[in-house]
BAZA-817186 format. One record per residue: residue in three letters; residue number from 1; x, y, z of N, C-alpha, C, O, CB in turn. Coordinates in nm, 2 decimals, padded with zeros to 4 digits, always signed. Glycine has a CB too. Layout:
<rs>
{r "Ala", NUM, {X, Y, Z}, {X, Y, Z}, {X, Y, Z}, {X, Y, Z}, {X, Y, Z}},
...
</rs>
This chain:
<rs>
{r "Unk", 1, {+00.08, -00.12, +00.00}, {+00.00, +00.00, +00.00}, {+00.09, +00.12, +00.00}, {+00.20, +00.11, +00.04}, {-00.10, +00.00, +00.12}},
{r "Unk", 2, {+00.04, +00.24, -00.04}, {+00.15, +00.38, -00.07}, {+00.04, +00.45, +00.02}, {-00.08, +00.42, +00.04}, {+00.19, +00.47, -00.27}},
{r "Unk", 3, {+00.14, +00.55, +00.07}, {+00.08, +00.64, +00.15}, {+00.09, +00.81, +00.13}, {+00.19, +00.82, +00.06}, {+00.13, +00.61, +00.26}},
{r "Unk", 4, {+00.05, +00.92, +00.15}, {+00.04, +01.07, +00.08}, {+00.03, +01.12, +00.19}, {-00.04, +01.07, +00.27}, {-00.08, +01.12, -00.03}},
{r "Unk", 5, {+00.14, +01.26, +00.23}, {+00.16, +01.40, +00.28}, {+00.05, +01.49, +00.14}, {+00.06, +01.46, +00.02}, {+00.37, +01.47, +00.29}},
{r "Unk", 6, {-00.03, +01.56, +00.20}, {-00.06, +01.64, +00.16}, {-00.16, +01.78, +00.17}, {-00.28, +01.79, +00.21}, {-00.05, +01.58, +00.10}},
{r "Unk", 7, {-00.10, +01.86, +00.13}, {-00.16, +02.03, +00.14}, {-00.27, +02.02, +00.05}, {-00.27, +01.98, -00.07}, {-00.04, +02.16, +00.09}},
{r "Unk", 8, {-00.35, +02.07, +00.10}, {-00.49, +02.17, +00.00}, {-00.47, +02.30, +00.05}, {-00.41, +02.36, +00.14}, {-00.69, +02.12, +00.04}},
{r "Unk", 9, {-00.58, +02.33, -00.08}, {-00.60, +02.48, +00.00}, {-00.76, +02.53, -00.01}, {-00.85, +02.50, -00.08}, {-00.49, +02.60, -00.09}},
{r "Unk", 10, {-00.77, +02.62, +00.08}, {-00.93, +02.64, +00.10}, {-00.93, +02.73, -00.04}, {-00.83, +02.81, -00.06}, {-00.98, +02.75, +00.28}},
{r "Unk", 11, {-01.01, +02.72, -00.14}, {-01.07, +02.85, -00.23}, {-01.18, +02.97, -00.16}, {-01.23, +03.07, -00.20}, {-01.16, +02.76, -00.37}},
{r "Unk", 12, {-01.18, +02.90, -00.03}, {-01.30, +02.98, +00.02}, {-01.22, +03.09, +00.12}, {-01.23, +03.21, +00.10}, {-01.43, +02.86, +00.12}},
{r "Unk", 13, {-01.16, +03.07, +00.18}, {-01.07, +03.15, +00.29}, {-00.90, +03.16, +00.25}, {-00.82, +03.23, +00.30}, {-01.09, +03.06, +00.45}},
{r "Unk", 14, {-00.87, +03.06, +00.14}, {-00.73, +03.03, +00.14}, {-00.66, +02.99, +00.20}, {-00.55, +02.97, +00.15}, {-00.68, +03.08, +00.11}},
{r "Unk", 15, {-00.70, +02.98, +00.35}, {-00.59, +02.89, +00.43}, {-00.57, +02.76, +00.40}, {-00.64, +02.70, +00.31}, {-00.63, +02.88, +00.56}},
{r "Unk", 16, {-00.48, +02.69, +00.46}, {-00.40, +02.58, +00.40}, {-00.43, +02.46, +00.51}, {-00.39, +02.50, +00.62}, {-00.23, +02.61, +00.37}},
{r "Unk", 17, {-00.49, +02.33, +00.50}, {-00.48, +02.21, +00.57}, {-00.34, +02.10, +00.54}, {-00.26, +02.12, +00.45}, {-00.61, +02.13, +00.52}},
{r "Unk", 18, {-00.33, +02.01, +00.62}, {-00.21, +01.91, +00.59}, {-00.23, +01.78, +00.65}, {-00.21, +01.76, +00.77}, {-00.07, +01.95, +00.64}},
{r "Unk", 19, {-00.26, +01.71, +00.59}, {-00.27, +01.53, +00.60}, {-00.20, +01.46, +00.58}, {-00.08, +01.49, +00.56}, {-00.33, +01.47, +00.55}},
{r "Unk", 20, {-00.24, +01.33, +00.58}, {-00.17, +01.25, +00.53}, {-00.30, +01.10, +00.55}, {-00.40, +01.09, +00.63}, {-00.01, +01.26, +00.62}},
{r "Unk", 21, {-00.26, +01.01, +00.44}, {-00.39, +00.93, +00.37}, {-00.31, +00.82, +00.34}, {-00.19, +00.83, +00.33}, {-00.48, +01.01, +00.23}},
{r "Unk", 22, {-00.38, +00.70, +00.32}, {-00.36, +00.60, +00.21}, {-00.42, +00.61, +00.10}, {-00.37, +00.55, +00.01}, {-00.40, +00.48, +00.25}},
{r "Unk", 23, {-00.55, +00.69, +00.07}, {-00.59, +00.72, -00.06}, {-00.68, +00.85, -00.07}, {-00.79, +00.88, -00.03}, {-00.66, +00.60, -00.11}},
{r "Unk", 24, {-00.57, +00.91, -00.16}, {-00.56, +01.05, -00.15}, {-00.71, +01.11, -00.24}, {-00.74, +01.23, -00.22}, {-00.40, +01.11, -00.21}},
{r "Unk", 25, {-00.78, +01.05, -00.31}, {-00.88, +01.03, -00.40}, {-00.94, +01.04, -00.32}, {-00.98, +01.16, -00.30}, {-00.89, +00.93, -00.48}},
{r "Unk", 26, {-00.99, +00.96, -00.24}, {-01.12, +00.97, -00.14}, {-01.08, +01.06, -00.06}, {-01.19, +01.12, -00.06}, {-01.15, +00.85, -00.06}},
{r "Unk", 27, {-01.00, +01.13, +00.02}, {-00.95, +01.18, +00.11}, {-01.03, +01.32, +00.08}, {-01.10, +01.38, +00.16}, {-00.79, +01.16, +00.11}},
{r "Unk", 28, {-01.00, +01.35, -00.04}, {-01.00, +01.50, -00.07}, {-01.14, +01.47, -00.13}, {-01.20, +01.57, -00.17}, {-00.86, +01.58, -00.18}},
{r "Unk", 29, {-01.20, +01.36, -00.14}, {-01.36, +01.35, -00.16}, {-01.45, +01.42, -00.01}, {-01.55, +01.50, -00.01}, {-01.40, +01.16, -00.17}},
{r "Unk", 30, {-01.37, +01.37, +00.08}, {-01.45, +01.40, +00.21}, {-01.43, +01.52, +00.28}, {-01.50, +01.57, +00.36}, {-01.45, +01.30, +00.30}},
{r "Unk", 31, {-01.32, +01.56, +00.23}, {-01.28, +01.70, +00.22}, {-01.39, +01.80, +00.17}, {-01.43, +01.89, +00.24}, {-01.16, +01.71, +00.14}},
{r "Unk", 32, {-01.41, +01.80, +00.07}, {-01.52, +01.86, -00.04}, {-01.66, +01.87, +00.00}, {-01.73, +01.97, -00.03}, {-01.52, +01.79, -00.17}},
{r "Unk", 33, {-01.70, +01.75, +00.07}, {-01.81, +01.72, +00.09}, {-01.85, +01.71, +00.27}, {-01.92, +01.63, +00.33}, {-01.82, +01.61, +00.02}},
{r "Unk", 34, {-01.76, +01.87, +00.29}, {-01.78, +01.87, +00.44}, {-01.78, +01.69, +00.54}, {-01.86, +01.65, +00.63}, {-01.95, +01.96, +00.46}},
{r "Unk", 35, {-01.71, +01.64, +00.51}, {-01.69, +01.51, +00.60}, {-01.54, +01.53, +00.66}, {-01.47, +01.43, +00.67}, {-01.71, +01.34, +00.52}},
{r "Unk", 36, {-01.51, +01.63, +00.68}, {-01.39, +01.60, +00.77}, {-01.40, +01.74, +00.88}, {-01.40, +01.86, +00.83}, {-01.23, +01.60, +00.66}},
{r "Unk", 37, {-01.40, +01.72, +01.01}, {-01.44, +01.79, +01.13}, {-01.34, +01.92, +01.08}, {-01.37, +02.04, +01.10}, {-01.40, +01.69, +01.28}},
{r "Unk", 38, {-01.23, +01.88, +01.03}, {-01.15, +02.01, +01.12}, {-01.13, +02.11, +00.95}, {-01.04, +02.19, +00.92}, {-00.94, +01.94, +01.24}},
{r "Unk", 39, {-01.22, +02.07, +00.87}, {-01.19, +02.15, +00.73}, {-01.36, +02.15, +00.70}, {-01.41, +02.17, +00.59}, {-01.08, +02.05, +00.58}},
{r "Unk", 40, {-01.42, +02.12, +00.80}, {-01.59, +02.15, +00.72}, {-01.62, +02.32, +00.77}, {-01.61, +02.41, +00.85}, {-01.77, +02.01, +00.80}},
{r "Unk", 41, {-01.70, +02.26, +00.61}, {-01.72, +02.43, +00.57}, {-01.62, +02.60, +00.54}, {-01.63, +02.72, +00.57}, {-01.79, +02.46, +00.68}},
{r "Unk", 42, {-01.52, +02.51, +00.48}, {-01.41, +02.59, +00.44}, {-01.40, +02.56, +00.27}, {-01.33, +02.63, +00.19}, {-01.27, +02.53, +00.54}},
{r "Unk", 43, {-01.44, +02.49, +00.25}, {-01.42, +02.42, +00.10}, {-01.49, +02.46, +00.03}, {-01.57, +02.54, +00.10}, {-01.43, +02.28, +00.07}},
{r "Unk", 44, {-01.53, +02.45, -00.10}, {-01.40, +02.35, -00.15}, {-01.26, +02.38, -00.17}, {-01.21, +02.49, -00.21}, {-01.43, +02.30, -00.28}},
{r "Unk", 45, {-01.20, +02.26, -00.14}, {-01.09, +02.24, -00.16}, {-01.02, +02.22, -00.25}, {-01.07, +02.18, -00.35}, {-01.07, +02.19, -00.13}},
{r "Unk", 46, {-00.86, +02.24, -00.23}, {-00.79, +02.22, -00.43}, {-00.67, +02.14, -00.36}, {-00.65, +02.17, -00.25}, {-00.72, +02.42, -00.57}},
{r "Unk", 47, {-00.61, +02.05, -00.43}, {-00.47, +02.00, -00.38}, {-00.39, +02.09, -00.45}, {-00.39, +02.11, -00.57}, {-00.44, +01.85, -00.41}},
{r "Unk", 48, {-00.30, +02.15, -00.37}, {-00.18, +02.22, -00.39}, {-00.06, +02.13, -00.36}, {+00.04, +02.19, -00.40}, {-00.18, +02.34, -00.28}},
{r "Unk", 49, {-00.03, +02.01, -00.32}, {+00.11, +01.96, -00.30}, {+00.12, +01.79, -00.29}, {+00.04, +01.88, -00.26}, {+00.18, +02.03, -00.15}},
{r "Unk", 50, {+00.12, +01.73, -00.29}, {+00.13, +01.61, -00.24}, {+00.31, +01.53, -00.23}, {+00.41, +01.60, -00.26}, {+00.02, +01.52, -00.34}},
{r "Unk", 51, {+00.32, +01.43, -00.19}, {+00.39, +01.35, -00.15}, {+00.36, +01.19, -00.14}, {+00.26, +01.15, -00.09}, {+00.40, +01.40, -00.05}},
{r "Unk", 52, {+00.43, +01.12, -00.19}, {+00.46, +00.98, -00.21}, {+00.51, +00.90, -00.07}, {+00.60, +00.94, -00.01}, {+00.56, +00.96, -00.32}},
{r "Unk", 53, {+00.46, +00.82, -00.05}, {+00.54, +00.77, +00.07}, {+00.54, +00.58, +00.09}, {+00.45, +00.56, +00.01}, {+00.45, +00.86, +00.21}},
{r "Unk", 54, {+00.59, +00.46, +00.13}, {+00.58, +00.33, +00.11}, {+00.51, +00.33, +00.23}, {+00.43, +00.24, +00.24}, {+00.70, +00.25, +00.08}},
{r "Unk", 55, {+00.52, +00.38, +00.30}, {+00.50, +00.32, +00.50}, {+00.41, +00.45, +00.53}, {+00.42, +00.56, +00.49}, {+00.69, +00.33, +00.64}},
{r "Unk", 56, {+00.30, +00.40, +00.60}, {+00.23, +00.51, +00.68}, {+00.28, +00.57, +00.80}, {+00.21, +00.65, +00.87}, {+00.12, +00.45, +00.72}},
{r "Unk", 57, {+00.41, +00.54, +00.84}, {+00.51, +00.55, +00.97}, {+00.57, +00.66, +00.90}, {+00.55, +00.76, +00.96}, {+00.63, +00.41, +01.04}},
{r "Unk", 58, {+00.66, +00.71, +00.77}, {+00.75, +00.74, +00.69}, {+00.59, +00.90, +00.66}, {+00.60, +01.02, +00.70}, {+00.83, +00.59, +00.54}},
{r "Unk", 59, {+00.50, +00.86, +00.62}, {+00.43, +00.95, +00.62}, {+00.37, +01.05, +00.69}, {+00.37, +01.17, +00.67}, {+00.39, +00.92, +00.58}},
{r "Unk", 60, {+00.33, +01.00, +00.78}, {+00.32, +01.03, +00.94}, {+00.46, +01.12, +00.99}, {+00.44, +01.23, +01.03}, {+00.30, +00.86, +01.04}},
{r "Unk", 61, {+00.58, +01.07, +00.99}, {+00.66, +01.14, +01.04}, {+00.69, +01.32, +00.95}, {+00.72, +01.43, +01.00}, {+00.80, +01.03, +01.05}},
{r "Unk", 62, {+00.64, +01.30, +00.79}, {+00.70, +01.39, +00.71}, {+00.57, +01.48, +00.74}, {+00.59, +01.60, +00.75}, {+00.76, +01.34, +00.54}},
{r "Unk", 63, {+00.41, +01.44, +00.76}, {+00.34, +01.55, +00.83}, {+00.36, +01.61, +00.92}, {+00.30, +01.72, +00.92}, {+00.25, +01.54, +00.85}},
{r "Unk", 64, {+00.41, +01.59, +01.01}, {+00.46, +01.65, +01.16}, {+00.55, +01.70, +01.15}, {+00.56, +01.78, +01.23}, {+00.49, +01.57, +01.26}},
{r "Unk", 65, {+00.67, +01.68, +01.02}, {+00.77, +01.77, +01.02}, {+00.67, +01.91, +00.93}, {+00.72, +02.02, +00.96}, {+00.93, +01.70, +00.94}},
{r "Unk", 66, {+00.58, +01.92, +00.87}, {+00.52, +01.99, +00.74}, {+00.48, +02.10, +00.84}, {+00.49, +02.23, +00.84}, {+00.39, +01.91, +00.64}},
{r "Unk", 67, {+00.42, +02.01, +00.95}, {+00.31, +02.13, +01.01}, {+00.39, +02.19, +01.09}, {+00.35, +02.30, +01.13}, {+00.16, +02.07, +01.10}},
{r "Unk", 68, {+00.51, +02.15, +01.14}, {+00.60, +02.24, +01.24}, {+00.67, +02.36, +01.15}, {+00.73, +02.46, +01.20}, {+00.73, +02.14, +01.32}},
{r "Unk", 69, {+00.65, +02.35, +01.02}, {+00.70, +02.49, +00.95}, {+00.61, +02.58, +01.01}, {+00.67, +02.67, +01.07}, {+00.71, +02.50, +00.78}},
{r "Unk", 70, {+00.48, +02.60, +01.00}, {+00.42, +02.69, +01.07}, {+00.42, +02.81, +00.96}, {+00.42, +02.93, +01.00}, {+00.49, +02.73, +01.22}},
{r "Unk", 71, {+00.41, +02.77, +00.82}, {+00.38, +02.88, +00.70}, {+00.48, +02.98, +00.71}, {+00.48, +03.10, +00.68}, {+00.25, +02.95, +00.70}},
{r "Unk", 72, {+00.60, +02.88, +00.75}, {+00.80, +02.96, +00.70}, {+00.79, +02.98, +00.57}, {+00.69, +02.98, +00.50}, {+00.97, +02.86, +00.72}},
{r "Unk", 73, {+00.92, +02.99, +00.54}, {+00.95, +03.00, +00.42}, {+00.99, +02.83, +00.34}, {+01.00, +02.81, +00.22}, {+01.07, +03.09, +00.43}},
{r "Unk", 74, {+01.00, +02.73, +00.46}, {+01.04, +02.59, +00.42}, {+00.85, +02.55, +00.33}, {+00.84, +02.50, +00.22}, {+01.09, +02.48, +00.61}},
{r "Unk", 75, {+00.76, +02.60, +00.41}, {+00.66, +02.55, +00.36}, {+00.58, +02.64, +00.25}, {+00.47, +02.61, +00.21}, {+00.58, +02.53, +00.46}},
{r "Unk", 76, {+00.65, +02.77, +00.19}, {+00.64, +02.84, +00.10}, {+00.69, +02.75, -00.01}, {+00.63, +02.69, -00.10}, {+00.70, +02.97, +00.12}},
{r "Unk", 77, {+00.78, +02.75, +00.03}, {+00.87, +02.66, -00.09}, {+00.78, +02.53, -00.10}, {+00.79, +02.50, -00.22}, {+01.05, +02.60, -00.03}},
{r "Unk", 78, {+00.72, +02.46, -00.06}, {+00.64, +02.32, -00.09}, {+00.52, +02.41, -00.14}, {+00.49, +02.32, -00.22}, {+00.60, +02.20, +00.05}},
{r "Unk", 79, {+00.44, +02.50, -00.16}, {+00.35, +02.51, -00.24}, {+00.38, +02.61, -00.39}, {+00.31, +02.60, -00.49}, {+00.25, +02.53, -00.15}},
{r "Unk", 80, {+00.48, +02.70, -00.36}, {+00.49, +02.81, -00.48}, {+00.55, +02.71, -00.62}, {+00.66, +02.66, -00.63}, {+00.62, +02.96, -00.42}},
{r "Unk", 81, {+00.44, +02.70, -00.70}, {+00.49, +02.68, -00.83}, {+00.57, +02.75, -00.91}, {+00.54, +02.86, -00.96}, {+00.42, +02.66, -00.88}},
{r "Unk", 82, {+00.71, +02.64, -00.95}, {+00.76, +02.77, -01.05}, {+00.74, +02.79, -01.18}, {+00.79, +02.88, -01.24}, {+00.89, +02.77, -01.07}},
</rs>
């Protein structure tokens, strides 16, 4: 099984969420469709970033490092497209 880090972003407020999933398809389904507590009624949502991962341990650790940037410049850099 593969596992996903990943950023959306609100189109409604533009603030930014960060997860992490085994299937990132559904994930950002329930996202959209107000089924997730801590993003309902902010959406819809757009994926801005994702991440690949083999282990849900390896994923889990790289969200916890994501969310400790705290919208630095480390986490500028993971969403600004060049």
């Amino acid at each position: 099984m593969s596992f996903f880090v990943y950023i959306i972003q609100s189109e409604k407020d533009q603030r930014f969420y960060i997860g992490s999933t085994g299937n990132l398809e559904e994930r950002l389904k329930k996202h959209n469709c107000n089924g997730v507590k801590s993003t309902k009624f902010r959406g819809p949502w757009r994926l801005v970033y994702k991440e690949f991962f083999k282990t849900r341990i390896e994923a889990t650790k790289r969200e916890k490092e994501m969310k400790s940037y705290k919208g630095g410049n480390a986490f500028k850099k993971l969403i600004v497209k060049d």
